[in-house]
N, CA, C, O and CB atoms as a CASP TS submission, in Angstrom:
PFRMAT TS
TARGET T0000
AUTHOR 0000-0000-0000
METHOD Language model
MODEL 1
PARENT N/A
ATOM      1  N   UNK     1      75.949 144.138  34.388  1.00  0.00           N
ATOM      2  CA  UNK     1      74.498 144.115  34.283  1.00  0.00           C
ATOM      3  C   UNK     1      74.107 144.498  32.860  1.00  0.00           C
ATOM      4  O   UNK     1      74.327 145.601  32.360  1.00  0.00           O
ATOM      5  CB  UNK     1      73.843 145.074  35.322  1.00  0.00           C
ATOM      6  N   UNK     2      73.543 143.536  32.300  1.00  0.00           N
ATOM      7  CA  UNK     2      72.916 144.065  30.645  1.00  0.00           C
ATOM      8  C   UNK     2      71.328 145.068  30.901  1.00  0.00           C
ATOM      9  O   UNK     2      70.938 145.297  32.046  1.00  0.00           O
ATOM     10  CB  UNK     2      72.372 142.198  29.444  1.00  0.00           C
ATOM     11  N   UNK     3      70.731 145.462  29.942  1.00  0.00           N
ATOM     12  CA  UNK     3      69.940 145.999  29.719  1.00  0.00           C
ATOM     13  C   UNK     3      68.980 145.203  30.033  1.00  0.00           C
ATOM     14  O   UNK     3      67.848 145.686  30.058  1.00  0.00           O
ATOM     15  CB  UNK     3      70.015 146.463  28.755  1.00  0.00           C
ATOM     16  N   UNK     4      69.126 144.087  30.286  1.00  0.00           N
ATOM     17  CA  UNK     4      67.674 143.096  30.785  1.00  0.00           C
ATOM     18  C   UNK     4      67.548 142.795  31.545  1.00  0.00           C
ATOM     19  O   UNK     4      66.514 142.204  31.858  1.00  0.00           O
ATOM     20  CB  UNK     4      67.268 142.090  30.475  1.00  0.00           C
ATOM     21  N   UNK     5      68.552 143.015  32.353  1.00  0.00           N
ATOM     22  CA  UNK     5      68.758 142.661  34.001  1.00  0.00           C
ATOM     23  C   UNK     5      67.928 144.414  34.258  1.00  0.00           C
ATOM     24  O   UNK     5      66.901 144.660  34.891  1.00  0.00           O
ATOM     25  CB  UNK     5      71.059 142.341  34.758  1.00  0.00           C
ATOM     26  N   UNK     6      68.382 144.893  33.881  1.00  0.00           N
ATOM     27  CA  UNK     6      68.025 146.192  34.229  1.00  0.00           C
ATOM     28  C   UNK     6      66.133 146.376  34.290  1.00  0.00           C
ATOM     29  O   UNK     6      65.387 146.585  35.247  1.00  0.00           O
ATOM     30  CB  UNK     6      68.836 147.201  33.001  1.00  0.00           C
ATOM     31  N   UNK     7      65.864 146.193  32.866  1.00  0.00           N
ATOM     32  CA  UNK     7      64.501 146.175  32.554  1.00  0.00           C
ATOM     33  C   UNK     7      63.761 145.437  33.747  1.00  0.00           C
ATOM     34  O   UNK     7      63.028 146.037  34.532  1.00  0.00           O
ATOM     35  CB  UNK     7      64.273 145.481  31.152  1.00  0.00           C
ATOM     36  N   UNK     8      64.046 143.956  33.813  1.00  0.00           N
ATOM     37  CA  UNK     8      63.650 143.134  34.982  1.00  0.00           C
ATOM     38  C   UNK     8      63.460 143.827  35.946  1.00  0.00           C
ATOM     39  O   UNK     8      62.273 143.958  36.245  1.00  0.00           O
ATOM     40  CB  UNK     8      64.463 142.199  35.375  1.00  0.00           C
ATOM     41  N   UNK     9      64.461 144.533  36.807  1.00  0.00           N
ATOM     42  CA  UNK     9      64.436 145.131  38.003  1.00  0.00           C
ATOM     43  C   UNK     9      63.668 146.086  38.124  1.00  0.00           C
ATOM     44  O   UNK     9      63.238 146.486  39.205  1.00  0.00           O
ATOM     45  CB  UNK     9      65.460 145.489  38.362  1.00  0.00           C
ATOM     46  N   UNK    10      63.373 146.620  36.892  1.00  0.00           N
ATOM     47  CA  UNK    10      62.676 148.177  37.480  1.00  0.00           C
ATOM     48  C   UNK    10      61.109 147.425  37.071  1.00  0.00           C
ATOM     49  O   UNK    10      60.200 147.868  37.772  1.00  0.00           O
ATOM     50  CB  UNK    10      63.241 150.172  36.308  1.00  0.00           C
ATOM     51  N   UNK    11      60.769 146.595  36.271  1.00  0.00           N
ATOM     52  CA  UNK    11      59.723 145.485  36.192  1.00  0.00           C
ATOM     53  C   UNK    11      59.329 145.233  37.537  1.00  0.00           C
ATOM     54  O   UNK    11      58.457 146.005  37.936  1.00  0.00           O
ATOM     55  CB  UNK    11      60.225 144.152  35.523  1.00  0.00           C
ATOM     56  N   UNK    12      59.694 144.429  38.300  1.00  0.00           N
ATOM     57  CA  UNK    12      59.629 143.594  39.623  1.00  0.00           C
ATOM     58  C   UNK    12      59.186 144.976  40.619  1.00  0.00           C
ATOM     59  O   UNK    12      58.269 144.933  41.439  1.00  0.00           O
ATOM     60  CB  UNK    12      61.382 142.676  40.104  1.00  0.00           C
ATOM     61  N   UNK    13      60.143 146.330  40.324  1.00  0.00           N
ATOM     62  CA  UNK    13      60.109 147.781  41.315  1.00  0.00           C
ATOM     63  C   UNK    13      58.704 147.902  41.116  1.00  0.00           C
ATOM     64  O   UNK    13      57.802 147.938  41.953  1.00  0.00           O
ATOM     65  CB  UNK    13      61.089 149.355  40.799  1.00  0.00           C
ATOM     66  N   UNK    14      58.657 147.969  39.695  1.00  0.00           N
ATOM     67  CA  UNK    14      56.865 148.695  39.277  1.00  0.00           C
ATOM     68  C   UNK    14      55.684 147.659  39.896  1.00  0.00           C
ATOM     69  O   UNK    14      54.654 147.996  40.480  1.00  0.00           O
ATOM     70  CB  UNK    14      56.476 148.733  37.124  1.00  0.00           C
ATOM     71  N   UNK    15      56.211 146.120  39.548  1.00  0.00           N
ATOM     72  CA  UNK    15      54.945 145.748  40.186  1.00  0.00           C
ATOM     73  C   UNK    15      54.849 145.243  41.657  1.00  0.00           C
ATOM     74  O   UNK    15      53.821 144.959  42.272  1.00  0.00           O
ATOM     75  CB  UNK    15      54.409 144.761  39.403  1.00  0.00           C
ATOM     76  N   UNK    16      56.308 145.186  42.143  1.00  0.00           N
ATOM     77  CA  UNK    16      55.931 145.897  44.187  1.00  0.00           C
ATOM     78  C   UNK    16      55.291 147.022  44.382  1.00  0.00           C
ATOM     79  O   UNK    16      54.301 146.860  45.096  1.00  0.00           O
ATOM     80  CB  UNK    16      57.321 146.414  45.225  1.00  0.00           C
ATOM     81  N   UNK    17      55.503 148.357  43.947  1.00  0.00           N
ATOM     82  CA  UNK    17      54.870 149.291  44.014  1.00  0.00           C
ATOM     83  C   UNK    17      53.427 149.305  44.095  1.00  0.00           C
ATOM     84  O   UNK    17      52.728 149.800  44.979  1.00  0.00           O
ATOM     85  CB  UNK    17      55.247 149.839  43.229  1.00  0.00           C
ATOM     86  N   UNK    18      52.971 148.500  42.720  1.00  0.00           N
ATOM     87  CA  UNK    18      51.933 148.527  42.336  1.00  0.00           C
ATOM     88  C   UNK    18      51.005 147.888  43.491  1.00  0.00           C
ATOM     89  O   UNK    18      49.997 148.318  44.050  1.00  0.00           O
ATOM     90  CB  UNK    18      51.969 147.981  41.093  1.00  0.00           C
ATOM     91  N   UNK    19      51.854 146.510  43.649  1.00  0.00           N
ATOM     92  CA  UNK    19      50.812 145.946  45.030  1.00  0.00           C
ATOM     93  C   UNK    19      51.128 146.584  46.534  1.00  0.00           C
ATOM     94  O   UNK    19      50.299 146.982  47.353  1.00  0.00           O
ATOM     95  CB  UNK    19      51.057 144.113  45.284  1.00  0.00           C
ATOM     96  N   UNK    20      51.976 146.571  46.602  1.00  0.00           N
ATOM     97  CA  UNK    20      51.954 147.931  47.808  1.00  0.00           C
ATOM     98  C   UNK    20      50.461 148.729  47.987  1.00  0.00           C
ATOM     99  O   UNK    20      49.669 148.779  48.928  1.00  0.00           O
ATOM    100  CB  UNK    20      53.168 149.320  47.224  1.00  0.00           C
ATOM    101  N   UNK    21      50.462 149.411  46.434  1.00  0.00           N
ATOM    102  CA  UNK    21      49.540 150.687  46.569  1.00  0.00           C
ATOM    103  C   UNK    21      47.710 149.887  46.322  1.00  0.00           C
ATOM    104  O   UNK    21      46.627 150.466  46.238  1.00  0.00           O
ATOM    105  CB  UNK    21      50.126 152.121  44.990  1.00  0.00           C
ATOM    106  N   UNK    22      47.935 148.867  46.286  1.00  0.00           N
ATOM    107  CA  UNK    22      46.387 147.512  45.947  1.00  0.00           C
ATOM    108  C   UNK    22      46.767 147.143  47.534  1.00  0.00           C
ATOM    109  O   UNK    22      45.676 147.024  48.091  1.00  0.00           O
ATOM    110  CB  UNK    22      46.628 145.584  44.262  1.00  0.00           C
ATOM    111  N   UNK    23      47.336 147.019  48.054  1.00  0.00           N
ATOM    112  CA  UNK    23      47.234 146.315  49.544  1.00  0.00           C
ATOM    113  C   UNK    23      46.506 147.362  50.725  1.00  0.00           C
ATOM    114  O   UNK    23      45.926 147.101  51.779  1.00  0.00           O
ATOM    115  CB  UNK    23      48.964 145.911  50.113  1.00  0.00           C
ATOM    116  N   UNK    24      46.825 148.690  50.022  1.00  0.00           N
ATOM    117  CA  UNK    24      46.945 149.994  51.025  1.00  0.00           C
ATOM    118  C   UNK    24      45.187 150.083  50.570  1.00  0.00           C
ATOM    119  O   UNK    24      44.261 150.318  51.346  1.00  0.00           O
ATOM    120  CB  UNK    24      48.362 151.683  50.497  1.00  0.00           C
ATOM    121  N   UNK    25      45.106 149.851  49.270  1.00  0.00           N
ATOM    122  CA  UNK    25      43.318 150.357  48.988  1.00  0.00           C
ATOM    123  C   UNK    25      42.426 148.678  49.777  1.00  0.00           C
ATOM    124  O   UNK    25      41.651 148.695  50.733  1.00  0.00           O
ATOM    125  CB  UNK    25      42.828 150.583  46.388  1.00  0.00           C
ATOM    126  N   UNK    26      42.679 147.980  49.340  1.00  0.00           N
ATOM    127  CA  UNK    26      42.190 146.760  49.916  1.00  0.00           C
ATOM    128  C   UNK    26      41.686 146.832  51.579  1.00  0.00           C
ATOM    129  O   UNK    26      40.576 146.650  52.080  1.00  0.00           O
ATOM    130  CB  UNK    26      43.390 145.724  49.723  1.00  0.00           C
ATOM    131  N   UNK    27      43.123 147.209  52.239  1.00  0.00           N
ATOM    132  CA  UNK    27      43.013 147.731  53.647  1.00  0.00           C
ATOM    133  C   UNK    27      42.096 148.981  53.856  1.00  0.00           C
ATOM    134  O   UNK    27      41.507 149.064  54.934  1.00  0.00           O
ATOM    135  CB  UNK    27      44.408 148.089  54.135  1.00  0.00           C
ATOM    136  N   UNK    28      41.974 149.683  53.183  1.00  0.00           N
ATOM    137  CA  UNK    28      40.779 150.936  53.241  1.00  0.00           C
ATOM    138  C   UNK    28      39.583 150.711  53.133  1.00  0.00           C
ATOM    139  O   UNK    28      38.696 151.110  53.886  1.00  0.00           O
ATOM    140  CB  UNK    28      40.818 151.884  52.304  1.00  0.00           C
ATOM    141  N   UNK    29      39.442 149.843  51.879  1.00  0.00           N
ATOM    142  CA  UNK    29      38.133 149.476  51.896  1.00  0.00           C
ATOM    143  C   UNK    29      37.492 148.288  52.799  1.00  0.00           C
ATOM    144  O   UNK    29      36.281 148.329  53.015  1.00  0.00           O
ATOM    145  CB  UNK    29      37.919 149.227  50.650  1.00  0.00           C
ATOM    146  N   UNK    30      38.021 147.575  53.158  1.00  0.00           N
ATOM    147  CA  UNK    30      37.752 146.485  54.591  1.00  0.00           C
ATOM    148  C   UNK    30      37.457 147.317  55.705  1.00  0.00           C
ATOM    149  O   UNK    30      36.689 146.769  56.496  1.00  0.00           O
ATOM    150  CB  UNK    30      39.160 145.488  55.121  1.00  0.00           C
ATOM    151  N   UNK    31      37.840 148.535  56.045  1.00  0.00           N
ATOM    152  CA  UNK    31      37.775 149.310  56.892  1.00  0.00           C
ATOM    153  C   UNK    31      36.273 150.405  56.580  1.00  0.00           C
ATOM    154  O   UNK    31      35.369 150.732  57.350  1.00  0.00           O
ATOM    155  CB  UNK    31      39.231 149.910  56.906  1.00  0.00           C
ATOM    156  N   UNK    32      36.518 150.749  55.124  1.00  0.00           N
ATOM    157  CA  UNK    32      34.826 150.856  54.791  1.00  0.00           C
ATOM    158  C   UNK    32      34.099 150.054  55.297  1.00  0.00           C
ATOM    159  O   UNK    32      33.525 150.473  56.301  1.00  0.00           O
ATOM    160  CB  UNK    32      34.382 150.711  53.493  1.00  0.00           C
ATOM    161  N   UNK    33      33.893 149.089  55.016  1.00  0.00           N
ATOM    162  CA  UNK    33      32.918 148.276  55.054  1.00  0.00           C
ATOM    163  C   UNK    33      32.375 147.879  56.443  1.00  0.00           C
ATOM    164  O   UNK    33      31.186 147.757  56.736  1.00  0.00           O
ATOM    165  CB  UNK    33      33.308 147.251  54.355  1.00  0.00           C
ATOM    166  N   UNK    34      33.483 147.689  57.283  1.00  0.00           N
ATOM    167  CA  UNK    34      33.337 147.466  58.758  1.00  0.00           C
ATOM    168  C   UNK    34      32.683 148.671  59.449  1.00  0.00           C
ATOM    169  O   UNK    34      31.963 148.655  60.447  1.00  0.00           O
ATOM    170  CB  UNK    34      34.733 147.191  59.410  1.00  0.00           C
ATOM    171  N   UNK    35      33.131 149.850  58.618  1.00  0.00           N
ATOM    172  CA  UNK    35      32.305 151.339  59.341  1.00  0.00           C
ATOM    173  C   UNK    35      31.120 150.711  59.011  1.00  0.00           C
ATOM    174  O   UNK    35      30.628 149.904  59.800  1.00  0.00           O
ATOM    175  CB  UNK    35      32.498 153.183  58.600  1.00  0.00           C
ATOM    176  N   UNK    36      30.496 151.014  57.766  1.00  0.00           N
ATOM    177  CA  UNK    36      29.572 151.064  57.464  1.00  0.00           C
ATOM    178  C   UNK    36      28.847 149.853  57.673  1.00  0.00           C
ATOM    179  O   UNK    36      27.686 150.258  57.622  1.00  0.00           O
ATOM    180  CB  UNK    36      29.646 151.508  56.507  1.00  0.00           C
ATOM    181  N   UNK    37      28.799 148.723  57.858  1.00  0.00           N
ATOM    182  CA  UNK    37      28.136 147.742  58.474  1.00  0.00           C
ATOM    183  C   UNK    37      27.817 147.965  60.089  1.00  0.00           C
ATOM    184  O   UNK    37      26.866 147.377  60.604  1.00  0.00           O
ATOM    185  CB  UNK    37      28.936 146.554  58.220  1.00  0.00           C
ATOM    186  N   UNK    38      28.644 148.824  60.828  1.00  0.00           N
ATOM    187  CA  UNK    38      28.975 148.850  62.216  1.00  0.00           C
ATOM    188  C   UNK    38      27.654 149.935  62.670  1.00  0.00           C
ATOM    189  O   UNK    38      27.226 149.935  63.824  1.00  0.00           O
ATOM    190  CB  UNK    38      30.747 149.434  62.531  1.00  0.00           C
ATOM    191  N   UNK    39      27.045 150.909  61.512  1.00  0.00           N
ATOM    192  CA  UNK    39      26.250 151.812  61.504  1.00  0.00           C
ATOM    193  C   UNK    39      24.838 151.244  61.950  1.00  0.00           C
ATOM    194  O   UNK    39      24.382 150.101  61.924  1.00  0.00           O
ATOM    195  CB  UNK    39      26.330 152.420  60.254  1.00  0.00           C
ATOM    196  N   UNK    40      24.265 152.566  62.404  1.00  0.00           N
ATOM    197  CA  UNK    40      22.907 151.890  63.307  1.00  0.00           C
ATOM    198  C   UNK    40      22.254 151.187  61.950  1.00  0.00           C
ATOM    199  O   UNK    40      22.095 149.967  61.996  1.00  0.00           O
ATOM    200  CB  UNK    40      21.584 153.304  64.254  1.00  0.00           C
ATOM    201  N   UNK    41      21.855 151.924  60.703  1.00  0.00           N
ATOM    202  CA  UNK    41      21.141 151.087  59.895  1.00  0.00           C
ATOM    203  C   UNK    41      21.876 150.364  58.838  1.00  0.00           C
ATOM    204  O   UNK    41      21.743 150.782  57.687  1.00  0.00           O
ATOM    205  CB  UNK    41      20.163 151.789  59.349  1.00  0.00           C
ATOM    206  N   UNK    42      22.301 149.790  58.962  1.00  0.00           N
ATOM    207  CA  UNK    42      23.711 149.481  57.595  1.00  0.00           C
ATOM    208  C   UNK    42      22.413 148.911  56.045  1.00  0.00           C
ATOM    209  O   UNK    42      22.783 149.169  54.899  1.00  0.00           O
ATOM    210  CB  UNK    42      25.390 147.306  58.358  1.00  0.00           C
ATOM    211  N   UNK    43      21.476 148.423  56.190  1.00  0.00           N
ATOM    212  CA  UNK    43      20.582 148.669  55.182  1.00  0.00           C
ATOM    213  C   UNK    43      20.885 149.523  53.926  1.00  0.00           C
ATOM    214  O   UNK    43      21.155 149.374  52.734  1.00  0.00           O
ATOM    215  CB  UNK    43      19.587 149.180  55.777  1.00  0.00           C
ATOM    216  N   UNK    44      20.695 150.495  54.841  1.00  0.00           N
ATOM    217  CA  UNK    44      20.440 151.729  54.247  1.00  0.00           C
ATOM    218  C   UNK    44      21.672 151.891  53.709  1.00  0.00           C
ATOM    219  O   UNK    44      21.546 152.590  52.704  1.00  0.00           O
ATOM    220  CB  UNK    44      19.959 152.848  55.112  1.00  0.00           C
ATOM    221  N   UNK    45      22.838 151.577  53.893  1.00  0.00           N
ATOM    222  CA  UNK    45      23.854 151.483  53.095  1.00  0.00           C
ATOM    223  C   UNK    45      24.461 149.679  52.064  1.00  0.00           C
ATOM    224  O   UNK    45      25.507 149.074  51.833  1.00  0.00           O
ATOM    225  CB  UNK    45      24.885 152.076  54.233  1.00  0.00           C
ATOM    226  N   UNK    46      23.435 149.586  51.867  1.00  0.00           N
ATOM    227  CA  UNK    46      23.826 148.241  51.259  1.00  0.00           C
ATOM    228  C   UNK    46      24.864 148.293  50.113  1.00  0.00           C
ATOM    229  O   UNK    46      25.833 147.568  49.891  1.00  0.00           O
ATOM    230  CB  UNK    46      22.569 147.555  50.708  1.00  0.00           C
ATOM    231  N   UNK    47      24.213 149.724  49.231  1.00  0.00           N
ATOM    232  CA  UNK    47      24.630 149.375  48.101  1.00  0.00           C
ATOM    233  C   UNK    47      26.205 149.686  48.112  1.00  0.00           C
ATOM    234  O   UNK    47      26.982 149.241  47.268  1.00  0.00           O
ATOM    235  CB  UNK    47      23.813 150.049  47.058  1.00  0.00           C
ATOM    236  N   UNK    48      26.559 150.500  49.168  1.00  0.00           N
ATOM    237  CA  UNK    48      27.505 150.872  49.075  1.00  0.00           C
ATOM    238  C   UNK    48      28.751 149.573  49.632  1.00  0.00           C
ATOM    239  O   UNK    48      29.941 149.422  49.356  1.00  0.00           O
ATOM    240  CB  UNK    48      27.318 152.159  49.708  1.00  0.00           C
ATOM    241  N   UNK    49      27.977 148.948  50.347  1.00  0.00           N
ATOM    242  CA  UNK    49      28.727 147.994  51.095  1.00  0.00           C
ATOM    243  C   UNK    49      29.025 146.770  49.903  1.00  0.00           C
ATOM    244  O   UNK    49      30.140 146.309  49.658  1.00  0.00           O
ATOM    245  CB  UNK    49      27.795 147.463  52.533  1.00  0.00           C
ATOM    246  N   UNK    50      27.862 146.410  49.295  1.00  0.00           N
ATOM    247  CA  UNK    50      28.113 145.430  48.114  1.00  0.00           C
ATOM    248  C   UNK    50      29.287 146.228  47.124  1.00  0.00           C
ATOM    249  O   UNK    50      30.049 145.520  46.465  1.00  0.00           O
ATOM    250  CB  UNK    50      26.505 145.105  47.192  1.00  0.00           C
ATOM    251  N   UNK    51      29.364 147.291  47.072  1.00  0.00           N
ATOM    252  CA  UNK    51      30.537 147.603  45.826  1.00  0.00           C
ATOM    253  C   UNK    51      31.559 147.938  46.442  1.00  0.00           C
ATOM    254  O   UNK    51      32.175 148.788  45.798  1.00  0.00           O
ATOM    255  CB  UNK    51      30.296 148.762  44.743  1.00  0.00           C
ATOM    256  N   UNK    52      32.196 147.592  47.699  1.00  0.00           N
ATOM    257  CA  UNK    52      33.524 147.922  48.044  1.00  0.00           C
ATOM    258  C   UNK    52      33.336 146.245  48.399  1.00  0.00           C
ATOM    259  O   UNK    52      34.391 145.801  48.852  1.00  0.00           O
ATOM    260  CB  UNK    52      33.974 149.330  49.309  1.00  0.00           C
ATOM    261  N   UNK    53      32.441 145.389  48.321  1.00  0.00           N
ATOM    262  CA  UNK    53      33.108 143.598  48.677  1.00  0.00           C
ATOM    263  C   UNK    53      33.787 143.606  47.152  1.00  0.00           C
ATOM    264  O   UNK    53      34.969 143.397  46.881  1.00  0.00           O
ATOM    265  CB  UNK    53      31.530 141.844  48.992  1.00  0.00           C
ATOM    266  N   UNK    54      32.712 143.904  46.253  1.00  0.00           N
ATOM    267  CA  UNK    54      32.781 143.512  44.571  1.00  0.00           C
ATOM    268  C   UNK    54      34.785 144.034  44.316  1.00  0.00           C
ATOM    269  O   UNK    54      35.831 143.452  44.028  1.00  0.00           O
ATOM    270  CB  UNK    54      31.167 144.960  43.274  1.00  0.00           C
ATOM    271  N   UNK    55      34.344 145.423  44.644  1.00  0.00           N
ATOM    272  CA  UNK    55      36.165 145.809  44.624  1.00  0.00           C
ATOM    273  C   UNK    55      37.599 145.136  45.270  1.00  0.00           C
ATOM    274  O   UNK    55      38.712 144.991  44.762  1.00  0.00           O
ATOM    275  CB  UNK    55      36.286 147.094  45.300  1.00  0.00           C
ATOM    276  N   UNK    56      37.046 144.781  46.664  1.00  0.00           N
ATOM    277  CA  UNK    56      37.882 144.137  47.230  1.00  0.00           C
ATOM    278  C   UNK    56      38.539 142.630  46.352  1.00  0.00           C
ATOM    279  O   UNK    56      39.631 142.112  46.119  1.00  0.00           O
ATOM    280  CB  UNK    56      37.176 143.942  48.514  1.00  0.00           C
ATOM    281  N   UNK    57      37.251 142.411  46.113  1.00  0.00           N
ATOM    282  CA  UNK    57      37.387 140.869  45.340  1.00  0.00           C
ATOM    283  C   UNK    57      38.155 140.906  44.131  1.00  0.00           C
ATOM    284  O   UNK    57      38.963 140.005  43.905  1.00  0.00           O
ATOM    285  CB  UNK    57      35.946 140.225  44.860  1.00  0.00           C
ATOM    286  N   UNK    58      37.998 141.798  43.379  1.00  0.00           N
ATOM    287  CA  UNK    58      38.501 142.433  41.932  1.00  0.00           C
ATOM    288  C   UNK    58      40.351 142.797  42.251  1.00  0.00           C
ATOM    289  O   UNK    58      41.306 142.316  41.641  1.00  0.00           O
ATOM    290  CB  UNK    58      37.362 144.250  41.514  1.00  0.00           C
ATOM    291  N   UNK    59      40.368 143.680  43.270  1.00  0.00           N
ATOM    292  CA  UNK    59      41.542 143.970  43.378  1.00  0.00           C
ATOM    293  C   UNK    59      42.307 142.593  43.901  1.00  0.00           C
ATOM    294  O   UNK    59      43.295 142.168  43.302  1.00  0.00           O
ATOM    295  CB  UNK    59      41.619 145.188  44.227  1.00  0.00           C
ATOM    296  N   UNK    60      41.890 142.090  44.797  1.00  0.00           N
ATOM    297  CA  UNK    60      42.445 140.529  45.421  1.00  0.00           C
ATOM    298  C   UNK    60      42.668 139.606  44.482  1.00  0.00           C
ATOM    299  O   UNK    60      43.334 138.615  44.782  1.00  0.00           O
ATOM    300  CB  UNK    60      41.449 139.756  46.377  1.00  0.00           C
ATOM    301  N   UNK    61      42.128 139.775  43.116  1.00  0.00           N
ATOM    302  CA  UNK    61      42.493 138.943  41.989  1.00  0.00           C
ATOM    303  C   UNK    61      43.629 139.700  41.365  1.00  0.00           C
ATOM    304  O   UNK    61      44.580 139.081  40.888  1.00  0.00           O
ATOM    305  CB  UNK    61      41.287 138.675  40.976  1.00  0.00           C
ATOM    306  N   UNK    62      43.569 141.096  41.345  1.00  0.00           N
ATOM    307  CA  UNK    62      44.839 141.800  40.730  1.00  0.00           C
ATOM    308  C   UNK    62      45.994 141.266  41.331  1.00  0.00           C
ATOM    309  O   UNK    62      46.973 140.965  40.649  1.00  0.00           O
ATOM    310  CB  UNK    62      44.881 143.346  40.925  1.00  0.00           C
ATOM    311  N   UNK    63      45.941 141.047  43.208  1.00  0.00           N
ATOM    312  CA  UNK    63      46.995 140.935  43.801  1.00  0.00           C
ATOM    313  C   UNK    63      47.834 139.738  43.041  1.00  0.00           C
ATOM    314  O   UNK    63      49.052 139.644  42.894  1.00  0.00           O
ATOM    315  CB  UNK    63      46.676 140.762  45.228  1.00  0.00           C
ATOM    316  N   UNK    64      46.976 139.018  42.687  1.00  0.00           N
ATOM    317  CA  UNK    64      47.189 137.128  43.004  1.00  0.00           C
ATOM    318  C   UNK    64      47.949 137.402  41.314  1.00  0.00           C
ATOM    319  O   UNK    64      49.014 136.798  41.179  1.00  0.00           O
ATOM    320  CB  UNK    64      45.088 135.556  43.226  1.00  0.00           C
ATOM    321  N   UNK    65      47.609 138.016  40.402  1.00  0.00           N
ATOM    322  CA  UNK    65      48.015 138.425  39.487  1.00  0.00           C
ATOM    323  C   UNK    65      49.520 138.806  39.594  1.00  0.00           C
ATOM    324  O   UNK    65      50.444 138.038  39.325  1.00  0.00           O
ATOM    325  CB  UNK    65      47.203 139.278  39.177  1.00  0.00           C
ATOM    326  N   UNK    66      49.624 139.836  39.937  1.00  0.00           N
ATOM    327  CA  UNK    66      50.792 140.470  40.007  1.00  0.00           C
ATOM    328  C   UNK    66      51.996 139.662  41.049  1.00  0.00           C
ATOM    329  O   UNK    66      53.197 139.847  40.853  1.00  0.00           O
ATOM    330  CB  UNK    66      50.386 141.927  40.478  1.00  0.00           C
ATOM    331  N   UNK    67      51.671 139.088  41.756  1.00  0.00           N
ATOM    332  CA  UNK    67      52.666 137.907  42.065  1.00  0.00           C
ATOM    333  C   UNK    67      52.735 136.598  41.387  1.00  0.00           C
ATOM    334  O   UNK    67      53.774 135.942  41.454  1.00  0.00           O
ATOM    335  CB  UNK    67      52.491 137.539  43.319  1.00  0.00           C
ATOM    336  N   UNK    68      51.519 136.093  40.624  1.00  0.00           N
ATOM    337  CA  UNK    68      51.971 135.493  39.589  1.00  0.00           C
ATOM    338  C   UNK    68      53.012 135.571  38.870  1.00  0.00           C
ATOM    339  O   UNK    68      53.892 134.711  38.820  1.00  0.00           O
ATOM    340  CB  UNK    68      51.365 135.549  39.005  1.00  0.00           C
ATOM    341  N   UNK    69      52.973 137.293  37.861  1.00  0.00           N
ATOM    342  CA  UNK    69      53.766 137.907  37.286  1.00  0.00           C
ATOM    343  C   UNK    69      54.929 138.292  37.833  1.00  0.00           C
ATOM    344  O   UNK    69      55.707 138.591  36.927  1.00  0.00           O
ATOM    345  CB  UNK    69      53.263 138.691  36.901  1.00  0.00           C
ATOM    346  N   UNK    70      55.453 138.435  38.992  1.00  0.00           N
ATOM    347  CA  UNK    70      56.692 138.964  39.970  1.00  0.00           C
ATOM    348  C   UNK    70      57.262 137.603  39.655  1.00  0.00           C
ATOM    349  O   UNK    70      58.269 137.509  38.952  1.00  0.00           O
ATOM    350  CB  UNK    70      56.409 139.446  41.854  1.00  0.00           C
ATOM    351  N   UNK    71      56.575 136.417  40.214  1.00  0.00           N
ATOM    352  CA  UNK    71      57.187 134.884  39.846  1.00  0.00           C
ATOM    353  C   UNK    71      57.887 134.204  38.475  1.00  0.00           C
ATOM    354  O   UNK    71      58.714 133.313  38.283  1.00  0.00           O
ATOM    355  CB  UNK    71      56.077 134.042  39.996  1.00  0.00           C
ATOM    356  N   UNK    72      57.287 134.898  37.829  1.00  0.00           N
ATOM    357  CA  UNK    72      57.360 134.622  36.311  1.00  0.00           C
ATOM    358  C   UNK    72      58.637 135.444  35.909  1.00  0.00           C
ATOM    359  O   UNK    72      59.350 134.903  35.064  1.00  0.00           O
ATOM    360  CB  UNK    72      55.919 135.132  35.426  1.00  0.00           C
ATOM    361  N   UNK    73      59.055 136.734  36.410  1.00  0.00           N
ATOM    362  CA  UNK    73      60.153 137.446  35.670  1.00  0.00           C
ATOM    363  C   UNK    73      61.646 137.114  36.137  1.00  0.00           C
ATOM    364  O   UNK    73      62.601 137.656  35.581  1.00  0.00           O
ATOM    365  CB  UNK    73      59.918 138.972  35.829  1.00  0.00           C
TER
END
């Protein structure tokens, strides 16, 4: 194994990890959102509900990213 095989691997480690730990927040915040929509006035929580879609969406592009990049190495 050379030093680039090496690099690679712990590359590919870091960015499983990474989406691992984007899959685990993704799943949290879908689960926000479903509380808080599920609430007697969900109105009243709009704003909060619009910035965990905005995040979801943001991170769901990270995902698509980082398996791009997993593909690529």
């Amino acid at each position: 194994m050379c030093v680039c095989d090496s690099s690679k691997e712990s590359s590919i480690e870091g960015l499983a990890e990474a989406r691992q730990q984007i899959d685990s927040i993704v799943h949290k915040l879908e689960k926000t959102v479903h509380t808080l929509e599920s609430k007697g006035e969900p109105q009243r929580y709009r704003s909060q509900i619009t910035l965990a879609h905005r995040r979801i969406k943001a991170l769901t592009i990270a995902l698509g990213l980082i398996e791009k990049e997993m593909k690529n190495i």
